[in-house]
C-alpha positions in Angstrom: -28.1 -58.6 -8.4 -30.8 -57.7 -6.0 -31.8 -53.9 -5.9 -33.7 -54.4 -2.6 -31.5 -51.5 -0.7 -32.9 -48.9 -3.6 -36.0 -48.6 -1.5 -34.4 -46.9 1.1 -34.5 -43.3 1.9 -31.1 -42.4 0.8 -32.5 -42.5 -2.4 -34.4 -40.7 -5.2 -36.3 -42.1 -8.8 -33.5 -41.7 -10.7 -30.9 -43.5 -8.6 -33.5 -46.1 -8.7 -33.2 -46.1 -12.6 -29.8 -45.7 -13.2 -29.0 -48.9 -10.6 -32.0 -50.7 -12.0 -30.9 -49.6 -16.4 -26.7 -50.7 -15.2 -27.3 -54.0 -13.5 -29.5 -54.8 -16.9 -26.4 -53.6 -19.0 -23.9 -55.8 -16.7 -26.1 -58.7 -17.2 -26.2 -58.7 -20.7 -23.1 -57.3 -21.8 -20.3 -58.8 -19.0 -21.7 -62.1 -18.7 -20.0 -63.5 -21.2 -17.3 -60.5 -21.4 -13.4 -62.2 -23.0 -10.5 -62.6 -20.5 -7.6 -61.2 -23.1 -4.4 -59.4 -21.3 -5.5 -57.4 -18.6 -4.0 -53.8 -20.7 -6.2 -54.8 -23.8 -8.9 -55.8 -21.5 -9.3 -52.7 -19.3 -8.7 -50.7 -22.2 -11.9 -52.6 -24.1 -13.7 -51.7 -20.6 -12.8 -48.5 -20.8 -14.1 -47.8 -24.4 -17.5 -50.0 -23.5 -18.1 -48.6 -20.5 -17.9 -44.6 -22.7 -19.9 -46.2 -25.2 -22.9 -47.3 -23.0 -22.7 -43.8 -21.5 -21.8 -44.7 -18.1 -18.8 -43.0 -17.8 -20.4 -39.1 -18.0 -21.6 -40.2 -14.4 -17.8 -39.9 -13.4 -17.4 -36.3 -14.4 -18.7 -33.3 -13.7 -20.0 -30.8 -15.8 -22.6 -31.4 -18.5 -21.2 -29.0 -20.6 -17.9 -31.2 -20.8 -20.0 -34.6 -21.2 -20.5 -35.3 -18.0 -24.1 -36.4 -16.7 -24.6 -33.9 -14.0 -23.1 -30.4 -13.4 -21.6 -31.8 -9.9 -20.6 -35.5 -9.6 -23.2 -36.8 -7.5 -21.9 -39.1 -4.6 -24.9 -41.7 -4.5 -24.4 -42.3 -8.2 -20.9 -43.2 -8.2 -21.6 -45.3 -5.4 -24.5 -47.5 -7.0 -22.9 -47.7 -10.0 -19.5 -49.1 -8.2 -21.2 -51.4 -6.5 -23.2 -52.6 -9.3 -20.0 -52.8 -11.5 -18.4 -54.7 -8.6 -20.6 -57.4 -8.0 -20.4 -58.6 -11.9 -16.9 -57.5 -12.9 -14.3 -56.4 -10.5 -12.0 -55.1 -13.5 -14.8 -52.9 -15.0 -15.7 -51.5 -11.5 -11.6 -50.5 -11.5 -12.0 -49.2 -15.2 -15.2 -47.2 -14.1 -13.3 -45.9 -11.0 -10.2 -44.8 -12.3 -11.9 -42.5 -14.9 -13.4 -40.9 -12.1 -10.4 -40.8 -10.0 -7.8 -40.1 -12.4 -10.0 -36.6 -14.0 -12.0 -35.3 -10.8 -8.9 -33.2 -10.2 -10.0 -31.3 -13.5 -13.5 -31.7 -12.7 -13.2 -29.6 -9.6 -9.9 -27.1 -10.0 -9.7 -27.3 -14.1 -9.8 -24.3 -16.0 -12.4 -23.8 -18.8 -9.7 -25.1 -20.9 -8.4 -28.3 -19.8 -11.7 -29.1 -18.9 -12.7 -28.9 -22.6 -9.7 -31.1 -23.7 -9.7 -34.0 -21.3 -12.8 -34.6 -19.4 -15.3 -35.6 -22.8 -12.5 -37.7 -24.0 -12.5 -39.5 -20.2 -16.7 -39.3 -20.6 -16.7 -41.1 -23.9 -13.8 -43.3 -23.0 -11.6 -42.1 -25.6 -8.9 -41.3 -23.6 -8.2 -43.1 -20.1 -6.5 -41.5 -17.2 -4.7 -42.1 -14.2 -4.4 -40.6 -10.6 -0.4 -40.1 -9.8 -0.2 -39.4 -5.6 1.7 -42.1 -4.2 6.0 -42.5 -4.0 7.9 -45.3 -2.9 8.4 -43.2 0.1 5.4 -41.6 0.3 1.8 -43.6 0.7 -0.4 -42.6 3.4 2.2 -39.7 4.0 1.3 -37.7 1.6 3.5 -34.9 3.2 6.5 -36.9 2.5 6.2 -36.6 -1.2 9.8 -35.9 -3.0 9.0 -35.8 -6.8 10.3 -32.3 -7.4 8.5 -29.9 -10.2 10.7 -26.9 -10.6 10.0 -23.8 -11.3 11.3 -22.9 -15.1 9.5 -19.9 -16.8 6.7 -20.9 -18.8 6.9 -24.6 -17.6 8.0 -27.4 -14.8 10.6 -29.7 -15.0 9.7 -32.6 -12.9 12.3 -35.5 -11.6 11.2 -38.4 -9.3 9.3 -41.4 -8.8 5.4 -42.3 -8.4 4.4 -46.3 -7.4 1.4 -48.3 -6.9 -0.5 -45.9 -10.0 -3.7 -47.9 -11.4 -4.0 -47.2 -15.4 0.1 -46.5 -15.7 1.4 -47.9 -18.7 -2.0 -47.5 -20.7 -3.4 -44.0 -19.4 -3.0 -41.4 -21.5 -2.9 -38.8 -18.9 -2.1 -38.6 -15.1 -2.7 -36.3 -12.6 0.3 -35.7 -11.1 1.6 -34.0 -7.8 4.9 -33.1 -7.2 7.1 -30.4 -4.6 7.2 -27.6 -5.3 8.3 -25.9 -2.6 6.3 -22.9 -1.4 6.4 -24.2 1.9 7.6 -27.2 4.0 5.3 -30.4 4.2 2.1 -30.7 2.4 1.6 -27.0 1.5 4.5 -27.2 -1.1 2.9 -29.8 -3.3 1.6 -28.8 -6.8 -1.1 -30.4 -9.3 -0.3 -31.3 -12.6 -1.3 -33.0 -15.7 1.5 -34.8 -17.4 0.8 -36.5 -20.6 1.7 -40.0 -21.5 4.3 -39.1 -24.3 5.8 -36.3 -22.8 9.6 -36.3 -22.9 11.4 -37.3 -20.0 8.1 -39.3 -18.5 8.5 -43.3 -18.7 7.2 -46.6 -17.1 9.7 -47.6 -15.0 8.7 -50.8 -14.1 4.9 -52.8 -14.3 3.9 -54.3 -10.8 1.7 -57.6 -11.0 -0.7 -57.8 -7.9 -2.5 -61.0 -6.9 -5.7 -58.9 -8.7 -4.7 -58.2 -12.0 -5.1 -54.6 -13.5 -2.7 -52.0 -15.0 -0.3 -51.0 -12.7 3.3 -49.1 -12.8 6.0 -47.3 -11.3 6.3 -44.2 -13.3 9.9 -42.3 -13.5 10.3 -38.4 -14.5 13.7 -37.4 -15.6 13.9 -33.5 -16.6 10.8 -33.9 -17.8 9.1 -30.0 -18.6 5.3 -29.6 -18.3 4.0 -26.4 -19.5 2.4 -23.8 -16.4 -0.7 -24.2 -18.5 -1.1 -27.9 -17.2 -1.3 -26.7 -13.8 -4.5 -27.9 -11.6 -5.7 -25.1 -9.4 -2.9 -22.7 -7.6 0.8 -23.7 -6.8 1.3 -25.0 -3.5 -2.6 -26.4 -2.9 -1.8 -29.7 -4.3 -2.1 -31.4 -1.3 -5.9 -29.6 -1.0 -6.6 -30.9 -4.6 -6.1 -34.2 -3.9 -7.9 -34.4 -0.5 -10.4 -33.1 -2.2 -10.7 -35.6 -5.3 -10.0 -38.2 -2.6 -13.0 -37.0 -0.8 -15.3 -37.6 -3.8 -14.4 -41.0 -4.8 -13.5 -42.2 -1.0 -17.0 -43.3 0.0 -17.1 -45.1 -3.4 -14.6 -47.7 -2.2 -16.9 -48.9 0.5 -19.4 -49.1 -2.3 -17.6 -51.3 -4.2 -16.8 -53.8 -1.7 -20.4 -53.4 -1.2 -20.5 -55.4 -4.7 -17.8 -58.1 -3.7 -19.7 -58.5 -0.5 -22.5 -59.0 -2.1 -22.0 -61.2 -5.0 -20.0 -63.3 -2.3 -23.4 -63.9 -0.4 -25.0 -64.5 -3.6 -22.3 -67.3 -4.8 -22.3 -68.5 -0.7 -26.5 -69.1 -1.3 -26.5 -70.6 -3.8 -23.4 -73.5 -3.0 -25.6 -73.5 0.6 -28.9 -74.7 -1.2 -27.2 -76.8 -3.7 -24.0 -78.4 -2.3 -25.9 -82.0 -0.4 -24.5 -84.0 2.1 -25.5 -86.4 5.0 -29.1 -86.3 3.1 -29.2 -82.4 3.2 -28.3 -79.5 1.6 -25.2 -77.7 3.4 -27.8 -74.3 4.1 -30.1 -77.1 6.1 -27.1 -76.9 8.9 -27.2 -74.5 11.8 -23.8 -73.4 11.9 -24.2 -72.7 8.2 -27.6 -70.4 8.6 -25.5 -68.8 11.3 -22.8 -68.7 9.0 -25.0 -66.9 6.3 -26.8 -64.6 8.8 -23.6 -62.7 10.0 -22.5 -62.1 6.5 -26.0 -60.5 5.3 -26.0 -58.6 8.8 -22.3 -57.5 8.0 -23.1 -56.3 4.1 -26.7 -54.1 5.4 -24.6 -52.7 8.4 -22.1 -51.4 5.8 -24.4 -50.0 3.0 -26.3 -48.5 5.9 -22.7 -47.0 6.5 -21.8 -46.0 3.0 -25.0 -44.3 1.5 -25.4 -42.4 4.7 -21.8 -41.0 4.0 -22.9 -40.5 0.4 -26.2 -39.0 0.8 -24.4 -36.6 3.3 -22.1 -35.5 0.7 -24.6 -34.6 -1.7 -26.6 -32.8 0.2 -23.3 -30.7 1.0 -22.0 -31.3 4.1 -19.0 -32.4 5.5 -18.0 -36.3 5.5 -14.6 -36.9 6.9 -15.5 -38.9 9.7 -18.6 -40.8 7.8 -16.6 -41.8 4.7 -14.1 -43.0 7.0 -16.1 -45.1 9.1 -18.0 -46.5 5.4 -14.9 -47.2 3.9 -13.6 -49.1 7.0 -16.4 -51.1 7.8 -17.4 -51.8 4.0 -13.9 -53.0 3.4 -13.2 -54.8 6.3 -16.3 -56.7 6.3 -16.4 -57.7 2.6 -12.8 -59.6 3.8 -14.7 -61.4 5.9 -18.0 -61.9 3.7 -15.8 -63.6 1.0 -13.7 -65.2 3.3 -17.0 -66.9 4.8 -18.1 -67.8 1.0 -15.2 -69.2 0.4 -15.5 -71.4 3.6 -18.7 -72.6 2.6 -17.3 -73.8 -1.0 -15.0 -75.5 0.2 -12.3 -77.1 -2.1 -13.6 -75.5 -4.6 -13.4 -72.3 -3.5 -9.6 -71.8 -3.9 -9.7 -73.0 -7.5 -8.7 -70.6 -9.9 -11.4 -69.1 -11.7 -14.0 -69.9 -9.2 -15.9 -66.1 -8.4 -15.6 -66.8 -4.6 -11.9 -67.3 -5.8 -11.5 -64.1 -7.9 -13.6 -62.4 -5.2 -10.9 -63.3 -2.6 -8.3 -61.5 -4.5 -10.1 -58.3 -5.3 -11.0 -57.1 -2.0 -7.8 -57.2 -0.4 -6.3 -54.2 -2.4 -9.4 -52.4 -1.6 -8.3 -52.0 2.5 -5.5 -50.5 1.4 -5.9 -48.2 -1.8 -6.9 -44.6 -0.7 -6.4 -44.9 2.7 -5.8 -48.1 4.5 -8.2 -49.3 7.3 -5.6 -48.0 9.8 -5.5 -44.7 8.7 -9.3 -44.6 8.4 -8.8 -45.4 12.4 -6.7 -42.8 12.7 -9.1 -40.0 11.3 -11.9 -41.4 12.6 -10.4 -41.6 16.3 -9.1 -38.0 15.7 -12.6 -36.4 14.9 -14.0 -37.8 17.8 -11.0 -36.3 20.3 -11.4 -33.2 18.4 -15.5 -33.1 19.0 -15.2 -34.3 22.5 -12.7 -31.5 23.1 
């Protein structure tokens, strides 16, 4: 992978090094990484990706094995992208440890902080972010799953869908109603544990991507009050706010499809003859292979603006909106264009143009689909102009 974007200002030494020390890693120890069951293999990412260290980067607080005392933005990002353009499931592995413990990162107490998030750090214990219902995706406000109130603990009864890591996390951050007012201010926080009585995998979904994925079902299941995240009620304000850190990252890994799809679309342009030239010596093709490096630089531009803007504290609604749109978006068309230029080929199964075709579509959906993105974007702006 080219690091030619790590000169930019966004920047410092030691983004430089960590983006520069990962890609190494990736080169050397996913090249030739097995394709097993999808469970046993992100489960083996998981534990390798703890093992190399990379994982502290997706927590926060060093005193709970994370790398930094505050998840920093532009790291996440690099190291998405990086993990994206040589493995799509070990960029998902790497991103769902982030996702699934930056509830506890930000609103943990000292406690549950201690317990889960060096176990997430090391990769010992994987973990899972539990938001969306079969009734309830980008409306978060329509949530049903019920946790009632019961003494010491919560009995929860519902449904969540679409959950990366269910059926082999060992804990998810939950949110359920809980009533303390209507809409999204009733929603509560909560760490359920894989085994828990009452908790089950209702059903495995298979998506055209593969990677651990499940409808989980809660039937009187009791979570102690000591497994709450932050206060009841501010649920919804716990998971805007994880959201928030690992939103920008999104755009940052189709950053790495996008980009390994240019790479692949090269190197088939330079190789591939025909009429006594190479397929790169064509016009339409150099036009072709312009618009797609245009499209990738427009959207990193995009994304590390939104993630350097995070880090130096400010707000990024409308920026990590726009960076997740346009970095999404236009990795669809990036692949679609490398795809194009292979040819035949190019639909085969287990072809990387192939793979890269099915891993990006989830990604302009997951965490906010490009239309909603729209929405917040086009929303900011009334509200500014007002």
């Amino acid at each position: 992978m080219k690091l030619d974007h790590l000169d930019w200002p966004f920047f410092e030494s030691r983004h430089r090094g960590l983006a520069a020390a990962l890609n190494e890693w990736c080169e050397r120890e996913l090249a030739a990484h097995t394709h097993g069951d999808v469970d046993g293999q992100c489960r083996d990412l998981v534990r390798r990706l703890g093992d190399a260290g990379w994982l502290r980067h997706a927590v926060g607080g060093t005193a709970h094995g994370g790398a930094v005392d505050v998840i920093d933005t532009r790291s996440i990002c690099l190291l998405r992208e990086t993990l994206a353009f040589h493995h799509g499931l070990a960029d998902f592995a790497f991103a769902m440890q982030g996702l699934g413990s930056g509830a506890i990162s930000l609103h943990g107490t000292v406690e549950q902080r201690s317990h889960y998030l060096p176990k997430v750090a090391s990769g010992q214990a994987i973990a899972a972010f539990a938001l969306s219902e079969p009734e309830a995706g980008s409306d978060v406000a329509a949530l049903a799953c019920s946790a009632r109130d019961d003494g010491d603990a919560y009995v929860l009864d519902g449904e969540k869908t679409w959950i990366s890591n269910g059926g082999i996390a060992d804990f998810y951050v939950l949110f359920a109603r809980t009533g303390e007012a209507p809409g999204a201010r009733g929603i509560t926080a909560l760490i359920v544990e894989a085994g828990q009585p009452g908790f089950e995998i209702a059903e495995r979904i298979d998506v055209i991507a593969p990677h651990p994925l499940a409808r989980l079902r809660l039937t009187n299941c009791r979570v102690p009050k000591s497994q709450r995240l932050g206060e009841p009620g501010q649920g919804f304000k716990v998971a805007m706010r994880t959201l928030d850190v690992f939103r920008t990252s999104v755009a940052a890994a189709a950053l790495g499809f996008g980009r390994r799809a240019l790479h692949e679309g090269l190197q088939r342009a330079t190789s591939r003859r025909m009429f006594g030239q190479t397929l790169g010596d064509f016009q339409l093709t150099q036009s072709k292979l312009a618009q797609m490096a245009t499209t990738i630089d427009s959207a990193a531009l995009l994304t590390y603006r939104a993630a350097w803007q995070r880090d130096q504290g400010r707000g990024v609604t409308r920026e990590a909106a726009m960076a997740k749109m346009a970095a999404t978006e236009g990795a669809q068309q990036v692949i679609d264009a490398a795809v194009q230029l292979w040819g035949g080929a190019g639909v085969v199964s287990g072809n990387v143009v192939e793979s890269l075709y099915r891993e990006i579509r989830a990604l302009r959906i997951y965490e906010g689909a490009t239309e909603v993105q729209q929405l917040i974007i086009g929303r900011d702006l009334v509200k500014e102009g007002r």
